[in-house]
C-alpha positions in Angstrom: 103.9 64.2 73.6 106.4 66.2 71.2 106.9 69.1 73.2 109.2 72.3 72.2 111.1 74.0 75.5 112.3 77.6 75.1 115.7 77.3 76.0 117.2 80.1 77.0 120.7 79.1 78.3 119.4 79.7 82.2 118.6 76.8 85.0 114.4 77.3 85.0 114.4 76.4 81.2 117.4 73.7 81.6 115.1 72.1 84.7 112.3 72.2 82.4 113.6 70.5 80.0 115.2 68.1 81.7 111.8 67.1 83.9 109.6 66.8 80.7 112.0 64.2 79.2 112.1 62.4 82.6 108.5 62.2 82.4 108.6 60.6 79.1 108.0 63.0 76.5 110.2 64.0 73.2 112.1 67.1 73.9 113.4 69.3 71.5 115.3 72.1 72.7 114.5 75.8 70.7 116.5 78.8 71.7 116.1 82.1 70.4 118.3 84.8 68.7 116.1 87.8 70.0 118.8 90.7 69.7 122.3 90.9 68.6 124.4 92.0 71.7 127.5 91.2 69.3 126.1 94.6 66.8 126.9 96.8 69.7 130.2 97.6 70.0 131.8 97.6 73.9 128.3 96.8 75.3 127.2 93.5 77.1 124.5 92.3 77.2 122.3 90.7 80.5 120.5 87.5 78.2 120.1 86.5 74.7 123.8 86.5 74.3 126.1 83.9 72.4 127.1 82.4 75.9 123.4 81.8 76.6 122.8 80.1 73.1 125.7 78.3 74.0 124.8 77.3 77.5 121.9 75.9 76.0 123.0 73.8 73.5 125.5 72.5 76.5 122.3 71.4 78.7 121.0 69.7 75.1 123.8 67.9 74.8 123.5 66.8 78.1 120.2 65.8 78.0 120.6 64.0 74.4 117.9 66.1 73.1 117.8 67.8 69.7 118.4 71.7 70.1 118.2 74.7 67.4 118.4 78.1 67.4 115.4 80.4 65.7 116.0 84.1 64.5 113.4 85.8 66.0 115.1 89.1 65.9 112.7 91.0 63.4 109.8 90.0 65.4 111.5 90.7 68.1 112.4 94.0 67.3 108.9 94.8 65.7 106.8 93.9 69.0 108.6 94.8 72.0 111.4 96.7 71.6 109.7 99.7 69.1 106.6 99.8 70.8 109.1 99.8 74.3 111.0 102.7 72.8 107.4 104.3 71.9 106.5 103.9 75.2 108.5 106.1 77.0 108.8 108.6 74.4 105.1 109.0 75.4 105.7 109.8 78.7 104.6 106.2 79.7 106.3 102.8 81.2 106.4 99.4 79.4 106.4 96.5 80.5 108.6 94.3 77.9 108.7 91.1 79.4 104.4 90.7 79.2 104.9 91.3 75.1 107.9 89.1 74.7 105.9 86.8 76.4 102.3 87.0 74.0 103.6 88.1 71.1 106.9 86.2 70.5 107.6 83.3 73.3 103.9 81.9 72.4 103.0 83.8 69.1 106.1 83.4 67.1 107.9 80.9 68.7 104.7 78.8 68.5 104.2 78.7 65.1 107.7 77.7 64.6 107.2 75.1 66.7 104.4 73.7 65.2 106.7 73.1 62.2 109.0 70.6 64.5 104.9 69.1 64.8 105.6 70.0 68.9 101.9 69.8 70.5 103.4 72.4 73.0 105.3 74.9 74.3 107.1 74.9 77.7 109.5 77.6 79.3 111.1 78.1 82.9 108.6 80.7 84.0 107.1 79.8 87.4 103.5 79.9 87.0 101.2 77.3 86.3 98.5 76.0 83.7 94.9 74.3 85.4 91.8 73.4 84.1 88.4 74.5 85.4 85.3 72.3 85.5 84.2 72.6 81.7 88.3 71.9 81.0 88.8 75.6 79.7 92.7 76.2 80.8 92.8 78.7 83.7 96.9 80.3 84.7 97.5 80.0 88.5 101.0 81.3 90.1 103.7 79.8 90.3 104.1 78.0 94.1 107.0 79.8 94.8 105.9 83.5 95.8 109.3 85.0 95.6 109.8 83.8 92.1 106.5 84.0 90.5 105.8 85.0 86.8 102.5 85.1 86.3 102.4 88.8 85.9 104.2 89.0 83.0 101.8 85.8 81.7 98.0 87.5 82.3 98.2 88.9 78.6 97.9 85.3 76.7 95.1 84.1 75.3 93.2 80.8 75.9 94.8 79.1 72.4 97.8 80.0 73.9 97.5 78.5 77.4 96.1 75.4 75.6 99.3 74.9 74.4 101.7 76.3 77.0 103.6 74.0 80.0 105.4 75.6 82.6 107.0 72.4 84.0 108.8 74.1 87.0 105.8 76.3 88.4 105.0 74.3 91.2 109.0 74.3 92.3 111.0 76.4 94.2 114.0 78.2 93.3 115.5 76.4 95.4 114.2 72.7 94.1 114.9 73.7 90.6 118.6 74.4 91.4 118.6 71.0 93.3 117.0 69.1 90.3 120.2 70.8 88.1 122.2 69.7 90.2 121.2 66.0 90.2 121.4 65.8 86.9 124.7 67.6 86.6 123.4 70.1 84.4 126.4 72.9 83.5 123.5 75.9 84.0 122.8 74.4 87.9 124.2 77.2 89.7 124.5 80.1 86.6 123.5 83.8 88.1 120.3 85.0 86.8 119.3 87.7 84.8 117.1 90.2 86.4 116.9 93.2 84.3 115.4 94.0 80.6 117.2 91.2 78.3 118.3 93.8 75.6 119.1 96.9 77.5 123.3 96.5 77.8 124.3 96.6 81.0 126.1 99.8 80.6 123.1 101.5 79.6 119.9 102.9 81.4 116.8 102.2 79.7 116.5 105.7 79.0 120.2 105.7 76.9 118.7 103.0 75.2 116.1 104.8 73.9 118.0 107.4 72.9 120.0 105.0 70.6 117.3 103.4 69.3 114.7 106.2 68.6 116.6 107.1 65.7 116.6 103.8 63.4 113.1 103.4 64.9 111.9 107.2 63.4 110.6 107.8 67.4 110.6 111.8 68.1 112.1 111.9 71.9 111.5 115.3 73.2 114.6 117.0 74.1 114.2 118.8 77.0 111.1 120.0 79.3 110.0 121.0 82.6 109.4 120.4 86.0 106.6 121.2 87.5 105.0 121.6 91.2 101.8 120.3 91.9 100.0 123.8 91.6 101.5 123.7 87.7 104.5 126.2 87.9 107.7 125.5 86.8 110.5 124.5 89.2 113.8 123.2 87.0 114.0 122.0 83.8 115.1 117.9 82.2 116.2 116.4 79.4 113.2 114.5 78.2 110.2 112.6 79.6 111.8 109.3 78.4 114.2 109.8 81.5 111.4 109.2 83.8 108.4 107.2 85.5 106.0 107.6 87.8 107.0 107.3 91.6 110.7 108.1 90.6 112.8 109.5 92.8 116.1 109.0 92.4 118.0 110.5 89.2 115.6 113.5 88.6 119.0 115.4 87.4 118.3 118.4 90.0 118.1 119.0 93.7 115.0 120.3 94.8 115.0 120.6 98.8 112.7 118.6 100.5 111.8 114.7 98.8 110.3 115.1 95.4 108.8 112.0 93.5 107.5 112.2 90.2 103.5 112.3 90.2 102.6 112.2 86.4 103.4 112.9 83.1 102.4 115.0 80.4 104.1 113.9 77.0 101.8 117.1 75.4 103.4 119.4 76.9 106.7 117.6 78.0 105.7 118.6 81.6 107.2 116.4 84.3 105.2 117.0 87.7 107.0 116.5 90.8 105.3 116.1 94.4 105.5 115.2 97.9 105.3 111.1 98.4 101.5 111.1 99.9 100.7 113.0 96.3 101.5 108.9 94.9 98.5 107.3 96.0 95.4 107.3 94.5 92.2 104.7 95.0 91.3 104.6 91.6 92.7 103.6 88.1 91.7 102.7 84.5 92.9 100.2 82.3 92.6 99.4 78.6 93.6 96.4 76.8 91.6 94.2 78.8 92.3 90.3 78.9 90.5 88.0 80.8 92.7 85.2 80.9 91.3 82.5 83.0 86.9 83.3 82.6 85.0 84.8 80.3 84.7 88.2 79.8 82.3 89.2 82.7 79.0 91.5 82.6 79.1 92.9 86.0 81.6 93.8 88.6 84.5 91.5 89.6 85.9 91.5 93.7 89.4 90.4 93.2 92.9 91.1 94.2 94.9 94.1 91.9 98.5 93.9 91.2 100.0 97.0 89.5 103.9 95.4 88.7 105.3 93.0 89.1 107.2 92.7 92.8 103.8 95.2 93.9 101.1 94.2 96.8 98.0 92.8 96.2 95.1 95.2 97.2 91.6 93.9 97.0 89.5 95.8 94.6 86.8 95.9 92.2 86.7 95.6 88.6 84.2 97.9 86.7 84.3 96.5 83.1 83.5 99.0 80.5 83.2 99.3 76.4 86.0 98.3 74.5 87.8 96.5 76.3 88.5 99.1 79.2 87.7 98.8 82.6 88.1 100.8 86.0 89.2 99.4 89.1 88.3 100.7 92.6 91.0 99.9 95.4 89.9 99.1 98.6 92.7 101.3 99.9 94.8 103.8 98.4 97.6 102.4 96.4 101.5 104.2 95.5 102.4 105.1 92.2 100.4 104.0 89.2 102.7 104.4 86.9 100.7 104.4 82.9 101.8 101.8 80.9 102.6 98.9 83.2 99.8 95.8 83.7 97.1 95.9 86.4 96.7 92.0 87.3 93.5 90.9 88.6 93.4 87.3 91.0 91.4 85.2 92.9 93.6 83.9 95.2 96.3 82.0 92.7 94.4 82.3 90.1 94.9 85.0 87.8 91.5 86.3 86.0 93.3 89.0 83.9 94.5 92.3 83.9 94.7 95.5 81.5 97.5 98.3 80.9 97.1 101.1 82.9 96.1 104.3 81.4 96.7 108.4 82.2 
């Protein structure tokens, strides 16, 4: 098979290139350009820089394998940083890596693909692609619990899992960095990246969007206030973009006794502070709906919920509703559902779907 590997200049995508060849296949090694670090003048950034295009031509090379880079930066740009900047300007917190992944890793990059005629496209995450018993493609997690991406994977459709391979989901961290360094690969033992790829190190997602809201034509309130949970006003910030849901630390004020951040109300620029039992809740709705691995159901759906990404599983039940919404009912109380992040139903490793949570 003529597959395509997103490259990204770290060891999962090096390790997954280098296994598909070993197992025979044509490899052709496509890295993208997402954002220009080099544009921003004494910042850094964590990925997507020139070293990391660089690193993974180096690992092409040392495969023998064919390797471009593709300019994805307006696409980029146009689905996941703007509608990340939107996002907390209302009051609510993205989840970047999820769009990256749908709209640009297996949307764009795809169809570039498809013009090197590659039948598919594989990256480092560690998750994995099944099939049930009518062959429909089903995502699982990736075997490695401590490293698994499947989160950030529920959004894609069933075209897209057709044609996705994650060749080092059923690996370790710790076998993938072995395989590197059997095969002497110059990424084997490179740091990885944990944070939001385009965010400069020097910068808090929050001076980001500051920067960016301007070229973007985002409206970022400037200031607003804190509130206790009975609705008065106790202190005053300097925009809702500064903040989440559960937060605690950098609230810009002292307040006394431990005071979390409850919700948000981008309306009134309101942020409302309270004690840390006022964080859980046994409820939440979603929108956006995906059902990744079945079809959409008509009833009720037991399965485990997820609400980020290094969260607990807490068995619940999934109320689907009209268009495409749905309401999930925790089987215990859960801490700070924070709007705009993914609610990830399983069934054991199998992921069924999820939604973005809602106010």
């Amino acid at each position: 098979m003529r597959i395509a590997v997103a490259m990204s200049g770290g060891v999962d995508s090096s390790v997954a290139a280098l296994l598909l060849k070993e197992q025979g296949h044509e490899v052709i090694g496509l890295s993208m350009q997402l954002w220009d670090h080099g544009a921003e003048k004494g910042r850094s950034g964590r990925c997507c820089t020139l070293d990391d295009l660089a690193d993974a031509r180096r690992v092409a090379w040392k495969l023998e394998i064919p390797h471009y880079v593709l300019n994805l930066e307006e696409e980029f740009r146009e689905k996941v940083v703007a509608p990340f900047v939107r996002s907390y300007a209302s009051g609510t917190t993205p989840i970047p890596c999820s769009r990256c992944n749908t709209h640009v890793k297996f949307a764009s990059l795809r169809d570039r693909a498809a013009a090197f005629d590659c039948e598919a496209v594989a990256t480092g995450h560690y998750a994995r692609i099944d099939r049930d018993d009518t062959g429909r493609p089903i995502l699982r997690k990736g075997v490695d619990e401590r490293k698994d991406q499947s989160y950030f994977l529920y959004d894609l459709g069933r075209e897209q899992l057709e044609r996705a391979l994650f060749p080092v989901g059923a690996l370790t961290k710790a076998e993938v960095r072995a395989e590197a360094r059997r095969a002497d690969l110059p990424t084997a033992d490179k740091e990885e990246s944990m944070e939001i790829c385009f965010v400069p190190r020097e910068e808090t997602a929050a001076d980001f969007v500051e920067r960016q809201s301007t070229s973007l034509g985002v409206a970022l309130p400037a200031h607003g206030r804190f509130v206790a949970p009975g609705g008065e006003a106790i202190g005053e910030h300097g925009g809702i973009h500064r903040f989440t849901v559960g937060q605690r630390r950098g609230l810009g004020a002292a307040f006394g006794d431990r005071r979390y951040v409850t919700s948000i109300d981008p309306e009134a620029g309101d942020v409302k502070l309270g004690a840390v039992e006022d964080l859980f809740a046994t409820s939440a709705r979603v929108g956006e709906v995906r059902w990744t691995s079945i079809d959409p159901p008509d009833g009720p759906v037991a399965a485990t919920v997820r609400i980020r990404h290094r969260g607990e599983e807490t068995p619940a039940t999934v109320f689907p509703a009209s268009g495409g919404s749905a309401r999930i009912a925790f089987e215990r109380p859960v801490r700070a559902i924070a709007p705009g992040q993914a609610a990830v139903f399983c069934d054991g490793d199998v992921v069924l779907g999820g939604g973005i949570l809602l106010r």
